[in-house]
HTML snippet that shows the backbone in 3Dmol.js (N, CA, C, O; Angstrom):
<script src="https://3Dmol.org/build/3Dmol-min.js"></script>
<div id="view" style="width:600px;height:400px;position:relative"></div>
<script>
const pdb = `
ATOM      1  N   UNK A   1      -9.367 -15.700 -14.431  1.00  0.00           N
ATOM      2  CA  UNK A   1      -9.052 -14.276 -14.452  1.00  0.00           C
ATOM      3  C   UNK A   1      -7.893 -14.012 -13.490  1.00  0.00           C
ATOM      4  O   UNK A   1      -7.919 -14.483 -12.353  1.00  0.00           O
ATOM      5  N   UNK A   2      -6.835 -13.233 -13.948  1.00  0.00           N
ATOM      6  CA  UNK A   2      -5.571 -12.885 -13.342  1.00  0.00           C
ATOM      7  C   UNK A   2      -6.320 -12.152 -12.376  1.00  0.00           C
ATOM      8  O   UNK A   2      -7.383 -11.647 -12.736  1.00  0.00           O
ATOM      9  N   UNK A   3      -5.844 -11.992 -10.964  1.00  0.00           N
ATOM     10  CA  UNK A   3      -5.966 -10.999  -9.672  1.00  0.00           C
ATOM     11  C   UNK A   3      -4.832 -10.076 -10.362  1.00  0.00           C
ATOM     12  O   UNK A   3      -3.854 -10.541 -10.947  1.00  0.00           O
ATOM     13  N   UNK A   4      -5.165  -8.420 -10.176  1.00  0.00           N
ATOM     14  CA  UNK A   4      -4.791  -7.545 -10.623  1.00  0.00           C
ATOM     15  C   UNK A   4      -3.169  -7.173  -9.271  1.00  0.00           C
ATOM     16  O   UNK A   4      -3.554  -7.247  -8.104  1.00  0.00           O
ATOM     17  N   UNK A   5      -1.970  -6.908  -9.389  1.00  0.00           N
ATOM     18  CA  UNK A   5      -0.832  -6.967  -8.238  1.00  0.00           C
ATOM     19  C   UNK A   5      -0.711  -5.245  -8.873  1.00  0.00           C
ATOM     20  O   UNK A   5      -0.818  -4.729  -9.985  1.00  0.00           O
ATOM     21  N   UNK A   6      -0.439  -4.765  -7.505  1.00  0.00           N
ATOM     22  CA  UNK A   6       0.368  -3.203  -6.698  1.00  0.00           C
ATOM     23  C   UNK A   6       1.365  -3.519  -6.625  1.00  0.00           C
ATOM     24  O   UNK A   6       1.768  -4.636  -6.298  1.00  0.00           O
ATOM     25  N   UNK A   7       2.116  -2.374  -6.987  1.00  0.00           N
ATOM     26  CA  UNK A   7       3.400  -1.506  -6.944  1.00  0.00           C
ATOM     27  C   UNK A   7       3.748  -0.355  -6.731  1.00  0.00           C
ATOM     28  O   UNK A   7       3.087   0.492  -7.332  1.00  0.00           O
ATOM     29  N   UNK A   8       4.344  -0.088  -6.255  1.00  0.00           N
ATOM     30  CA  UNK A   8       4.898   1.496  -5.989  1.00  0.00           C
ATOM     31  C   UNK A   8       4.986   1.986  -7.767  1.00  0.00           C
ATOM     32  O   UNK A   8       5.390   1.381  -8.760  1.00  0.00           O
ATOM     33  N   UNK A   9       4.390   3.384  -7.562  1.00  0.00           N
ATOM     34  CA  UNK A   9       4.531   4.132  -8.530  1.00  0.00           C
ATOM     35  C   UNK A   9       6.321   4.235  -8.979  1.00  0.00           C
ATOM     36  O   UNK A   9       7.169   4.364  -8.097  1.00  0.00           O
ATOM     37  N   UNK A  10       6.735   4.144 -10.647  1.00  0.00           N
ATOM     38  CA  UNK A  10       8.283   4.826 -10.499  1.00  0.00           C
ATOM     39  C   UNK A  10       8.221   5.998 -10.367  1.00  0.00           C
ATOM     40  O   UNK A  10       8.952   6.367  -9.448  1.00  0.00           O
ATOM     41  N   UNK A  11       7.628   6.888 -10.905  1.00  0.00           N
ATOM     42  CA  UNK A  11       7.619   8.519 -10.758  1.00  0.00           C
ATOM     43  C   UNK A  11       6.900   9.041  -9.472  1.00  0.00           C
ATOM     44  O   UNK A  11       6.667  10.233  -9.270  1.00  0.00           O
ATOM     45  N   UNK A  12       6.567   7.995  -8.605  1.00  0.00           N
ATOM     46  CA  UNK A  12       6.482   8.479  -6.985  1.00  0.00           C
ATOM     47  C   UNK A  12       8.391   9.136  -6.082  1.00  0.00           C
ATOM     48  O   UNK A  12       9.473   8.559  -6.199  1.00  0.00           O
ATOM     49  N   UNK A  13       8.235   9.825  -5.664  1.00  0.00           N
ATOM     50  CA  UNK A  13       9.223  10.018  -4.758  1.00  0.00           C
ATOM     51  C   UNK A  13       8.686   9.615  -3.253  1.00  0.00           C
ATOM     52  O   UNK A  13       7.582  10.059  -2.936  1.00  0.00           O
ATOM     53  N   UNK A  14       9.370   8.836  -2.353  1.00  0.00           N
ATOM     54  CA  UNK A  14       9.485   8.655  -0.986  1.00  0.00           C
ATOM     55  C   UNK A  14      10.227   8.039  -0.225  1.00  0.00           C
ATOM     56  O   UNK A  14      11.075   7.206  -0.544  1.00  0.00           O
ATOM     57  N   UNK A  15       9.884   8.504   1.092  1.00  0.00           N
ATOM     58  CA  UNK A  15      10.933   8.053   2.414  1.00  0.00           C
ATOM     59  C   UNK A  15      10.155   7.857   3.418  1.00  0.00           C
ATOM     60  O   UNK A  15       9.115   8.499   3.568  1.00  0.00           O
ATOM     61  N   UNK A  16      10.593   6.880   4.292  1.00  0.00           N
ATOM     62  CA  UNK A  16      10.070   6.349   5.940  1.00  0.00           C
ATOM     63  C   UNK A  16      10.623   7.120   6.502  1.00  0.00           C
ATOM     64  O   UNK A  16      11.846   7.197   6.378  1.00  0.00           O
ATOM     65  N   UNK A  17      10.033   7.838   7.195  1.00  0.00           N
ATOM     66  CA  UNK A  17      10.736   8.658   8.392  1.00  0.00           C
ATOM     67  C   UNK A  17       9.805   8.444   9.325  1.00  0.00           C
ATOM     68  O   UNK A  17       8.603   8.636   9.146  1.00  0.00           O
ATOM     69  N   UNK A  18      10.597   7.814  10.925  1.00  0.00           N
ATOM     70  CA  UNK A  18      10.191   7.697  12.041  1.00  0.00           C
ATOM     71  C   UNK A  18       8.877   6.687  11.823  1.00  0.00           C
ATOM     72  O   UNK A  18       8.007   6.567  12.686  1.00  0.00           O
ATOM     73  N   UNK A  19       8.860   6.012  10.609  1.00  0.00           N
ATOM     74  CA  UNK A  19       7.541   4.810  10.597  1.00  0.00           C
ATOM     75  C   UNK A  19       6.571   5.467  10.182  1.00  0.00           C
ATOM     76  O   UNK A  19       5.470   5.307  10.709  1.00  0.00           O
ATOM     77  N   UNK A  20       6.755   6.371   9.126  1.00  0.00           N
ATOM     78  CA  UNK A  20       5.654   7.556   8.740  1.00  0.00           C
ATOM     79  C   UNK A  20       6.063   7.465   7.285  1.00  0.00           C
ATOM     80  O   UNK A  20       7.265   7.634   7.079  1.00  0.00           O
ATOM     81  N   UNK A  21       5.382   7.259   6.364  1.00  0.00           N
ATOM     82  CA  UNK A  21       5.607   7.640   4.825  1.00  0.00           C
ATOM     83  C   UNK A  21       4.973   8.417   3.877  1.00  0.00           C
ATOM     84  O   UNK A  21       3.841   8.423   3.393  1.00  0.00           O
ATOM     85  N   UNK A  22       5.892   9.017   3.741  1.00  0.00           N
ATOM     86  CA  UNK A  22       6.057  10.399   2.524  1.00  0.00           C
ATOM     87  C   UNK A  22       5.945   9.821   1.539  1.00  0.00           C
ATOM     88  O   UNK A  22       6.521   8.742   1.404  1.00  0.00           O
ATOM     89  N   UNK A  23       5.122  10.391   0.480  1.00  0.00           N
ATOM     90  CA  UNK A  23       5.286   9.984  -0.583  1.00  0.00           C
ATOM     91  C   UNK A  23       4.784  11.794  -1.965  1.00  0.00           C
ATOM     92  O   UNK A  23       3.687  12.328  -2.130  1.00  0.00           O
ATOM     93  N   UNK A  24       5.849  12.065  -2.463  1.00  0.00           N
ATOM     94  CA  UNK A  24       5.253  12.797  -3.233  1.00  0.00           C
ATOM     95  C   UNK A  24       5.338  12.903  -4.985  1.00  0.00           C
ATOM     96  O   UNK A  24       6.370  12.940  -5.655  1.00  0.00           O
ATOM     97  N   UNK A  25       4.108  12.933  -5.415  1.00  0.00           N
ATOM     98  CA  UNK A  25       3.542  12.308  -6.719  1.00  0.00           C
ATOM     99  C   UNK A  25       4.075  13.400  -7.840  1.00  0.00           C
ATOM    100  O   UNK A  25       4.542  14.475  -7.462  1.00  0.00           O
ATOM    101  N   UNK A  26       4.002  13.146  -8.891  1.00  0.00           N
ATOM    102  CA  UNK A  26       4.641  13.866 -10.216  1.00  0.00           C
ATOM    103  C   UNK A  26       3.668  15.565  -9.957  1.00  0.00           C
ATOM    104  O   UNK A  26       4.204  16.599 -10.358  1.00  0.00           O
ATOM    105  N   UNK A  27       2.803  15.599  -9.533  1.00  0.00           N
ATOM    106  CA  UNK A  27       2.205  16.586  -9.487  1.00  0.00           C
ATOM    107  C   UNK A  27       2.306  17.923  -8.440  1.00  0.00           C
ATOM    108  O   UNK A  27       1.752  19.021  -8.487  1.00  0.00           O
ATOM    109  N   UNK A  28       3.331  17.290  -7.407  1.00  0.00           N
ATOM    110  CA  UNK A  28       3.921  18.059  -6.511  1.00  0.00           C
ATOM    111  C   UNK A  28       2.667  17.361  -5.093  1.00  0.00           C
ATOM    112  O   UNK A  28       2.921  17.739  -3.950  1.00  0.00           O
ATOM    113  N   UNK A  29       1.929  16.794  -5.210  1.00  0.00           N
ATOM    114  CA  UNK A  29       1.102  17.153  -4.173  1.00  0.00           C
ATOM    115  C   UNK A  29       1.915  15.560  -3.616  1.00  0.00           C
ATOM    116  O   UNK A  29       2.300  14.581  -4.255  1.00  0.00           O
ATOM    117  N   UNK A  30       1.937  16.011  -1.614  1.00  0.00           N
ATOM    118  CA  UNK A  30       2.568  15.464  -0.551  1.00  0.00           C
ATOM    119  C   UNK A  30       1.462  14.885  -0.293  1.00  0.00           C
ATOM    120  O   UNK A  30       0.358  15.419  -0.401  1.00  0.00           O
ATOM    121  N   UNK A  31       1.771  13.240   0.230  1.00  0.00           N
ATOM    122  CA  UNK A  31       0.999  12.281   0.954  1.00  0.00           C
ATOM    123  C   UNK A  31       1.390  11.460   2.281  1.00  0.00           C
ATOM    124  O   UNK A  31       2.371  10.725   2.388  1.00  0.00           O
ATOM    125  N   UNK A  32       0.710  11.651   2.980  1.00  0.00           N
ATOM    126  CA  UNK A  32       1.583  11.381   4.262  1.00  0.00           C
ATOM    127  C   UNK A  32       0.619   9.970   4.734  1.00  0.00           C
ATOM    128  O   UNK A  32      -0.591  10.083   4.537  1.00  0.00           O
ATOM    129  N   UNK A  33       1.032   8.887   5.238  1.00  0.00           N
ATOM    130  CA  UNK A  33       0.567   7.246   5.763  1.00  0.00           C
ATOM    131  C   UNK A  33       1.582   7.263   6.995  1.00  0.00           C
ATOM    132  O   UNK A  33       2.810   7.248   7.071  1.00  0.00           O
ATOM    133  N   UNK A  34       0.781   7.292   7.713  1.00  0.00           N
ATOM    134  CA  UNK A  34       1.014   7.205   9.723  1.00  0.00           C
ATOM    135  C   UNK A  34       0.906   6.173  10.470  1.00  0.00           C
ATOM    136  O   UNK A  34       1.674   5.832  11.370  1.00  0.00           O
ATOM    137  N   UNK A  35      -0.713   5.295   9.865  1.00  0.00           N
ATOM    138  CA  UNK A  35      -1.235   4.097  10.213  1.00  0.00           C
ATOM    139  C   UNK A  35       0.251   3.001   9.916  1.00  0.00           C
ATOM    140  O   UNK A  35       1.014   2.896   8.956  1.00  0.00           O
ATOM    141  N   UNK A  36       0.165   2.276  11.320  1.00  0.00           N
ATOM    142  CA  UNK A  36       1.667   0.998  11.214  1.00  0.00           C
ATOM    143  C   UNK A  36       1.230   0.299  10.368  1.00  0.00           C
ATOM    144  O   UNK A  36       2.150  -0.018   9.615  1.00  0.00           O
ATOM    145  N   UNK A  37      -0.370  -0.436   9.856  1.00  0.00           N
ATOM    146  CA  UNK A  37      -0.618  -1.290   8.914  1.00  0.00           C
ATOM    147  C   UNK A  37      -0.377  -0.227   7.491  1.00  0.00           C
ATOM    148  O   UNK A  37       0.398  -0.961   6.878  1.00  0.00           O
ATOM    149  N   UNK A  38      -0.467   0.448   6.999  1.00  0.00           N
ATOM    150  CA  UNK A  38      -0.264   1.535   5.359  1.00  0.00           C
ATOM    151  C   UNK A  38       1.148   1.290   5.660  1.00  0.00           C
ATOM    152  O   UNK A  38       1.393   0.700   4.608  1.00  0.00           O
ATOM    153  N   UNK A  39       2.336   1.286   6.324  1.00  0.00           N
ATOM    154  CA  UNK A  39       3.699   1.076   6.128  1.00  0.00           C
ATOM    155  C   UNK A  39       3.972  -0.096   6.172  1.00  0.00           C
ATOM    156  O   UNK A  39       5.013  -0.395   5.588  1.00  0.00           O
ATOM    157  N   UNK A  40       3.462  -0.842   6.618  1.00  0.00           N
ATOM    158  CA  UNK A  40       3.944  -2.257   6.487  1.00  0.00           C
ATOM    159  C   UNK A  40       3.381  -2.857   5.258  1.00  0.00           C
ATOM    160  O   UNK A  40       3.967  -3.894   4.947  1.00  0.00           O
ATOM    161  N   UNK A  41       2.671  -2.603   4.674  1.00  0.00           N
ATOM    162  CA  UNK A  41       1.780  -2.581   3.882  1.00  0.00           C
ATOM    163  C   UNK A  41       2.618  -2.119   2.530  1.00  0.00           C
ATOM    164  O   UNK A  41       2.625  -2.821   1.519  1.00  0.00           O
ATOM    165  N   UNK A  42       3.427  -0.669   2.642  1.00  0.00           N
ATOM    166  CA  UNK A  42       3.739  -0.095   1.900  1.00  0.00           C
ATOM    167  C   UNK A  42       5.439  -0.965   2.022  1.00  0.00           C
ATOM    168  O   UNK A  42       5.833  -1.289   0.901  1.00  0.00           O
ATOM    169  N   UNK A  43       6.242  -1.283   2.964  1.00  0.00           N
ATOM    170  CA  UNK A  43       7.084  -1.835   2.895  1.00  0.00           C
ATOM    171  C   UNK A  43       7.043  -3.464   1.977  1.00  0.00           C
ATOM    172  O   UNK A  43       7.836  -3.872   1.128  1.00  0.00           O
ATOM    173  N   UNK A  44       6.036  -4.007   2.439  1.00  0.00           N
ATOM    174  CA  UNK A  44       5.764  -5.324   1.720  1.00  0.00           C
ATOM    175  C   UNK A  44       6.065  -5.213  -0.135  1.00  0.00           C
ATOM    176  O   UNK A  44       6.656  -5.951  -0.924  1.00  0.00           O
ATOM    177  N   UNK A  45       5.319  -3.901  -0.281  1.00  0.00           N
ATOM    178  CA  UNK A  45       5.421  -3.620  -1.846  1.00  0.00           C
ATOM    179  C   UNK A  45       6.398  -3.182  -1.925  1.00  0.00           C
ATOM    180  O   UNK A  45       6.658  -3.308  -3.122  1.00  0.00           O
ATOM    181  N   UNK A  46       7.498  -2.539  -1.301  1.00  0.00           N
ATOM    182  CA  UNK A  46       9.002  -2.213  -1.753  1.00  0.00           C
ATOM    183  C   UNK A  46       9.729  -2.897  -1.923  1.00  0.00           C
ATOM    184  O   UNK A  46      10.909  -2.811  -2.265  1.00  0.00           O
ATOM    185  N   UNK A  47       9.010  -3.776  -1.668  1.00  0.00           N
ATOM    186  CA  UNK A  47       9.840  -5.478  -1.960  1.00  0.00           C
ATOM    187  C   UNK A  47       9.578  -6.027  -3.066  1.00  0.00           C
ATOM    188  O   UNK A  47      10.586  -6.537  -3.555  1.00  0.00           O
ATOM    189  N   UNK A  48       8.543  -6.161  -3.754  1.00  0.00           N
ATOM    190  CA  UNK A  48       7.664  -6.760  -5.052  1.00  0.00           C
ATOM    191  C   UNK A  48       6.226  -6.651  -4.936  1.00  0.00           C
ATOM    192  O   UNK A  48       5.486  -6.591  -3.954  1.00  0.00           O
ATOM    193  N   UNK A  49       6.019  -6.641  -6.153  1.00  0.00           N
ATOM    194  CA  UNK A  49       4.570  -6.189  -6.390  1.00  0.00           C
ATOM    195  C   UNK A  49       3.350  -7.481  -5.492  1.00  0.00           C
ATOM    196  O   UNK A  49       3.933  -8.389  -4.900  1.00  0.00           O
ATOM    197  N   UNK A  50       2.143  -7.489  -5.453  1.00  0.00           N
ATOM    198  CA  UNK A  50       1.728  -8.093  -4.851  1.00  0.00           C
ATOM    199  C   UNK A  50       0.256  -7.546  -4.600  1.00  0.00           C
ATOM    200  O   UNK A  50      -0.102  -6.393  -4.362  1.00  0.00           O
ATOM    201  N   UNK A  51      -0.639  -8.942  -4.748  1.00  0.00           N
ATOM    202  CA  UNK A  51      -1.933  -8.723  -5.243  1.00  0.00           C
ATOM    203  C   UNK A  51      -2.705  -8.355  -3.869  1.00  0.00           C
ATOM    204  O   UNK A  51      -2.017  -8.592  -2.876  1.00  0.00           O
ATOM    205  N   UNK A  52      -4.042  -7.806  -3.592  1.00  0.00           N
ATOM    206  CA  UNK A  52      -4.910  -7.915  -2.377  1.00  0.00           C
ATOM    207  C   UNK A  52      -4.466  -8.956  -1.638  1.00  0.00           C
ATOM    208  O   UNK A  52      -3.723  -8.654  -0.705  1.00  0.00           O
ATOM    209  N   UNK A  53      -4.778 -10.377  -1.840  1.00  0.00           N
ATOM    210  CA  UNK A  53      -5.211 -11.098  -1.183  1.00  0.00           C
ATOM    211  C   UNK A  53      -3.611 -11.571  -0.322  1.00  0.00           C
ATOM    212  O   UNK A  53      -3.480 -11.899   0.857  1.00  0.00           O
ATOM    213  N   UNK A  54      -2.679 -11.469  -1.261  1.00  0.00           N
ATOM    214  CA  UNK A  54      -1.412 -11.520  -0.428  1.00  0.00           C
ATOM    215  C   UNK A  54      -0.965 -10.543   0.684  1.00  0.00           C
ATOM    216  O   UNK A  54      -0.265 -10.884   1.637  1.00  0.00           O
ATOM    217  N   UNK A  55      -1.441  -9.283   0.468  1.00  0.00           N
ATOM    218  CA  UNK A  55      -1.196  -7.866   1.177  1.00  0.00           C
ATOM    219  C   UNK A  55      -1.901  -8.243   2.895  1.00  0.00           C
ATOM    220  O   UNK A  55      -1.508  -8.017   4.039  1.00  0.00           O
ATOM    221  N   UNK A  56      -3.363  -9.056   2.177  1.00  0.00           N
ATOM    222  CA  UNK A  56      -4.322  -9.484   3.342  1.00  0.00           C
ATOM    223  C   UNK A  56      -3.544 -10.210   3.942  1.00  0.00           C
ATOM    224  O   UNK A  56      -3.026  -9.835   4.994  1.00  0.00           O
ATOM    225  N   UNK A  57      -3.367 -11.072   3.552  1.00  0.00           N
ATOM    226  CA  UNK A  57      -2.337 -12.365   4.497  1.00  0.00           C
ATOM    227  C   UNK A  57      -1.605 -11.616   5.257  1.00  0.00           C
ATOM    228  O   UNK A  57      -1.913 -11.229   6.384  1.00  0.00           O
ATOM    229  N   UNK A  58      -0.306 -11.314   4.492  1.00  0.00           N
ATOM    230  CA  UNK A  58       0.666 -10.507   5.249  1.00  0.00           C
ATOM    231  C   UNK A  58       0.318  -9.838   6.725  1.00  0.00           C
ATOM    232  O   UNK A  58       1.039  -9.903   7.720  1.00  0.00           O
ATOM    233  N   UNK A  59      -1.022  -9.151   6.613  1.00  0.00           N
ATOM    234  CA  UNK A  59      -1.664  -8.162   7.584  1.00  0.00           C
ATOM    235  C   UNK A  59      -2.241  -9.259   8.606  1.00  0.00           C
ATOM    236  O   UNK A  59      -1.885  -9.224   9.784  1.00  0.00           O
ATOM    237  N   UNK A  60      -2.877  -9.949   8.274  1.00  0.00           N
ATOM    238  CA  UNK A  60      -3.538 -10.532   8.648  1.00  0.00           C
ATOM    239  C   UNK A  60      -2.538 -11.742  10.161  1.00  0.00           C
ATOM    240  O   UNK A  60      -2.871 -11.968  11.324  1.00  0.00           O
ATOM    241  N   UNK A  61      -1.685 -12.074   9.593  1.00  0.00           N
ATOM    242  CA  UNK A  61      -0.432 -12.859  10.102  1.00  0.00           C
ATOM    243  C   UNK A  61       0.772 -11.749  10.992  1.00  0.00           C
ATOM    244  O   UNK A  61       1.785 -11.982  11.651  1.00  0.00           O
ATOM    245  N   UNK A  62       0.006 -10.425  10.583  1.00  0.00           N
ATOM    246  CA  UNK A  62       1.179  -9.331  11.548  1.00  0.00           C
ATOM    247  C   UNK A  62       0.571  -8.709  12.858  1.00  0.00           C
ATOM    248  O   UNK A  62       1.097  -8.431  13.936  1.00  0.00           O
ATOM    249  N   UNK A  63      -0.901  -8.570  12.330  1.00  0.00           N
ATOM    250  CA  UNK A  63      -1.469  -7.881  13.018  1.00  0.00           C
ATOM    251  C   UNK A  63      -2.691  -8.522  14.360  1.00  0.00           C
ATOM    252  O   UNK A  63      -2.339  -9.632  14.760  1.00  0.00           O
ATOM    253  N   UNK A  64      -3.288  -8.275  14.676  1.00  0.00           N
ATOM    254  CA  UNK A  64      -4.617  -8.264  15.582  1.00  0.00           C
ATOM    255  C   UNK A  64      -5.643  -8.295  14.539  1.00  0.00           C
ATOM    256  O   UNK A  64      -6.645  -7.998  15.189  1.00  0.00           O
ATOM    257  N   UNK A  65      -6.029  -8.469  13.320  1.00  0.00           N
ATOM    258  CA  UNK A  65      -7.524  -8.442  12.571  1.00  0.00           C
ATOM    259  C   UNK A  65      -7.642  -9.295  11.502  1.00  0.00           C
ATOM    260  O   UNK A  65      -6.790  -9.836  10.798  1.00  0.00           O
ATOM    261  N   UNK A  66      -8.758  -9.322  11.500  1.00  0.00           N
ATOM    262  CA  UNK A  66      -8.996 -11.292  10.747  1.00  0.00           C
ATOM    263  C   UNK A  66      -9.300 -10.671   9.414  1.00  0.00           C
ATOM    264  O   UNK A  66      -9.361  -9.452   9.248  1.00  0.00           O
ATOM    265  N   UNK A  67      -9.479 -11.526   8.513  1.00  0.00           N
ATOM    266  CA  UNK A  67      -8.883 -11.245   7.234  1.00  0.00           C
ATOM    267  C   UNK A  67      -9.684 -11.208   6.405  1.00  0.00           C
ATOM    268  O   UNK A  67      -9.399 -11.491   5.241  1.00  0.00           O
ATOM    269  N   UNK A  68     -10.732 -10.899   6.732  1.00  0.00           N
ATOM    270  CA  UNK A  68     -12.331 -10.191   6.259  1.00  0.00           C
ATOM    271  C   UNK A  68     -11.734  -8.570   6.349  1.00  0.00           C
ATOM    272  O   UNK A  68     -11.221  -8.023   5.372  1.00  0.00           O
ATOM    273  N   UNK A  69     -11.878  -7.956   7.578  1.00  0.00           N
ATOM    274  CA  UNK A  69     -11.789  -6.464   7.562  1.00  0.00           C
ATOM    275  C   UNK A  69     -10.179  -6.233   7.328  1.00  0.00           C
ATOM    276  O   UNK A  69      -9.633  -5.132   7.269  1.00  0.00           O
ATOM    277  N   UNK A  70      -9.640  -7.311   7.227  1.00  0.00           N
ATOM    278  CA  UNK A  70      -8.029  -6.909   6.252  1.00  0.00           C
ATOM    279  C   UNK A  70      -7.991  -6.701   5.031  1.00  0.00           C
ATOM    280  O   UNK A  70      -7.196  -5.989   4.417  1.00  0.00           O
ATOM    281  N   UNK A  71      -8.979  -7.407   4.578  1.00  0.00           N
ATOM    282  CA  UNK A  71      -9.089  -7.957   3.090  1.00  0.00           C
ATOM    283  C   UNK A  71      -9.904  -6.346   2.471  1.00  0.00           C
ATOM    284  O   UNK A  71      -9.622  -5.747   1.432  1.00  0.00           O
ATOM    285  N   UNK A  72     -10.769  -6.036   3.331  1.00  0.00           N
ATOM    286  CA  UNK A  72     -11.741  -4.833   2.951  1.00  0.00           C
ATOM    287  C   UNK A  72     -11.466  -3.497   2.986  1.00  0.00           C
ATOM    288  O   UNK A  72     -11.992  -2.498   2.494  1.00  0.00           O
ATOM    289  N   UNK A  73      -9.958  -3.837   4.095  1.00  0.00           N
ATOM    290  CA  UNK A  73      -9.537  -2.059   4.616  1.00  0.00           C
ATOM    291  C   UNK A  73      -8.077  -1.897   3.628  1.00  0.00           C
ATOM    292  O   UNK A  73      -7.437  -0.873   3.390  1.00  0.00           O
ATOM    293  N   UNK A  74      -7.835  -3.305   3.170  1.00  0.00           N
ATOM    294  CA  UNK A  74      -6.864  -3.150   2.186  1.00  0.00           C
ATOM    295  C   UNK A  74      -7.108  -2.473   0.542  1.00  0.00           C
ATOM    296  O   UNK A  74      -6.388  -1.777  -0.174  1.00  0.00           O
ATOM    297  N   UNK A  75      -8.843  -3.208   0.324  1.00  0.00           N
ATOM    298  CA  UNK A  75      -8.906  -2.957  -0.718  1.00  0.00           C
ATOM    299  C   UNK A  75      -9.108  -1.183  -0.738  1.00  0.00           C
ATOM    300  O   UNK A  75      -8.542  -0.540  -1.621  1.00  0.00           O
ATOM    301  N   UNK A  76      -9.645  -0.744  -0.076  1.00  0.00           N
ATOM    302  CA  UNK A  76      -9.858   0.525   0.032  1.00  0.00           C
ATOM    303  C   UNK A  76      -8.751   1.524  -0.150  1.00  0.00           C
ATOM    304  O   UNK A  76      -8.756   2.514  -0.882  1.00  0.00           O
ATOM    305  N   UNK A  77      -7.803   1.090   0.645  1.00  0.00           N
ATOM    306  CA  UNK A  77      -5.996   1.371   1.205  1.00  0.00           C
ATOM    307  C   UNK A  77      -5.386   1.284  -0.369  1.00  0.00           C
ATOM    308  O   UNK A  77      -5.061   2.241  -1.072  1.00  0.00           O
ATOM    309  N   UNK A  78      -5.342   0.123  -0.643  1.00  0.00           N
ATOM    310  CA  UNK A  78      -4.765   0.082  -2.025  1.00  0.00           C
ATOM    311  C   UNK A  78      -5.558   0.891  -3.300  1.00  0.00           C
ATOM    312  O   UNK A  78      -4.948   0.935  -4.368  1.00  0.00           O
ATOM    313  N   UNK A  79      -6.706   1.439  -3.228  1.00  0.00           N
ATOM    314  CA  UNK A  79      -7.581   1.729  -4.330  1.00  0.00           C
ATOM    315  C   UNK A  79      -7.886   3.384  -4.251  1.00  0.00           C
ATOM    316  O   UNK A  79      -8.506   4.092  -5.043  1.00  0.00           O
ATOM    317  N   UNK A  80      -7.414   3.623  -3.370  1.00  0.00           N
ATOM    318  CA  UNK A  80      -7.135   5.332  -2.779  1.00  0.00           C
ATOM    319  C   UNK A  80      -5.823   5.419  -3.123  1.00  0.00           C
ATOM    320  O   UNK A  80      -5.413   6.504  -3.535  1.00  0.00           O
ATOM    321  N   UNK A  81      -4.935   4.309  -3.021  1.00  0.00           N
ATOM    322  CA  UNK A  81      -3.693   4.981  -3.736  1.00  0.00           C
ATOM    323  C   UNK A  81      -3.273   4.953  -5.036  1.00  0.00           C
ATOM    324  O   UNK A  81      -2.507   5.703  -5.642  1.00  0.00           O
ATOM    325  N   UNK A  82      -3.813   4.093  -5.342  1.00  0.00           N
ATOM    326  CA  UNK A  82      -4.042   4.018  -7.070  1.00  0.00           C
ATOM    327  C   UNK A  82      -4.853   4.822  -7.291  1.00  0.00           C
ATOM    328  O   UNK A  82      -4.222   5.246  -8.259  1.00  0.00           O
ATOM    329  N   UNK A  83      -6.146   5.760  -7.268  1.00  0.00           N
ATOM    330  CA  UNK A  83      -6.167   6.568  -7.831  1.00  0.00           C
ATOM    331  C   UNK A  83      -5.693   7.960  -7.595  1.00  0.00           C
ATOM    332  O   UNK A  83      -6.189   8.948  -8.137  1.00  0.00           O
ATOM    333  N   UNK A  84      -4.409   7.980  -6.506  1.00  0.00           N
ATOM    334  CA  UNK A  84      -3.947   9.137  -6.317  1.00  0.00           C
ATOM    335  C   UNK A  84      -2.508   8.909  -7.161  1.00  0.00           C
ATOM    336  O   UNK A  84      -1.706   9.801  -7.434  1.00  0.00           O
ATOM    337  N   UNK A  85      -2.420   7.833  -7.418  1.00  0.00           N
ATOM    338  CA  UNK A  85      -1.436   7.643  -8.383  1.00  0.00           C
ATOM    339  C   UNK A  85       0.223   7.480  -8.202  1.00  0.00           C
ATOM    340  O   UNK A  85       1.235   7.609  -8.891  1.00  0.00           O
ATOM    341  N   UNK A  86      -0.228   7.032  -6.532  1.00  0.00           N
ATOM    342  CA  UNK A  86       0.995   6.222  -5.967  1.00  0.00           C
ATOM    343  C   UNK A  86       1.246   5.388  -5.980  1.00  0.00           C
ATOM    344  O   UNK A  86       2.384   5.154  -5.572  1.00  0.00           O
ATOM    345  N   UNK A  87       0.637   4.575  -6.323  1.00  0.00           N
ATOM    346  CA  UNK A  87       0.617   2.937  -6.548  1.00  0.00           C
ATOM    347  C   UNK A  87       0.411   2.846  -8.355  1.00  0.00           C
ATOM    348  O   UNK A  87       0.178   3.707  -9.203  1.00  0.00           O
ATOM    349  N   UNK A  88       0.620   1.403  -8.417  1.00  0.00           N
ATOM    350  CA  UNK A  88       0.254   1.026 -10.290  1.00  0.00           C
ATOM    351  C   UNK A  88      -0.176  -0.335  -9.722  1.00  0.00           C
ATOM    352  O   UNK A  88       0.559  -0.907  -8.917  1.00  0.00           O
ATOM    353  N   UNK A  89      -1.280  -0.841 -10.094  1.00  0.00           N
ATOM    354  CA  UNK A  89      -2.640  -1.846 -10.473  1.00  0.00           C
ATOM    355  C   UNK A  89      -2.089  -2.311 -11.842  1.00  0.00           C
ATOM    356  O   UNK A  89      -2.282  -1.619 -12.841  1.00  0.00           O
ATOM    357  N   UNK A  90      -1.398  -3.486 -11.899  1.00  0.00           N
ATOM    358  CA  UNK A  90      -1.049  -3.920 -12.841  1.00  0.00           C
ATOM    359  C   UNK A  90      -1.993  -5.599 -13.325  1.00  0.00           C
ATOM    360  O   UNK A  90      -1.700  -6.195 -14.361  1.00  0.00           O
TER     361      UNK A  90
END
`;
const viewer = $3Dmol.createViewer("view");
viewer.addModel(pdb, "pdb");
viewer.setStyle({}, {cartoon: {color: "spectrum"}});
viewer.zoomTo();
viewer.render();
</script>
């Protein structure tokens, strides 16, 4: 079974400002990600799409937290934005 890879929405609009990301969705409604791991996170995917378990790594190799509660705070992270419809679960 293929692992399902994230992407930035195309019909998302956004910008980093000051290490803070904006993001606002076809529907008008504004989303704001503050946390340094959701931008780095969100930068990784402005690069190419990319499944959980790679997102984990990434975090996991940047940050201070082992890759159990990377792996768990990602899936959450990534699955709140897919259904707000900033992300695409391909």
């Amino acid at each position: 079974m293929t692992k399902p890879t994230y992407r930035i929405s195309p019909d998302v609009a956004w910008r980093i400002v000051d290490e803070e990301l904006f993001a606002v969705t076809p529907d008008g409604n504004l989303h704001h990600v503050d946390s340094p791991t959701g931008v780095y996170v969100w930068h990784l995917l402005d690069r190419k799409p990319a499944t959980l378990a790679q997102c984990a790594d990434a975090v996991f190799r940047e940050f201070e937290v082992d890759l159990p509660t990377a792996s768990g705070d990602l899936a959450e992270f990534l699955g709140r934005l897919v259904s707000l419809g900033i992300l695409v679960e391909a």
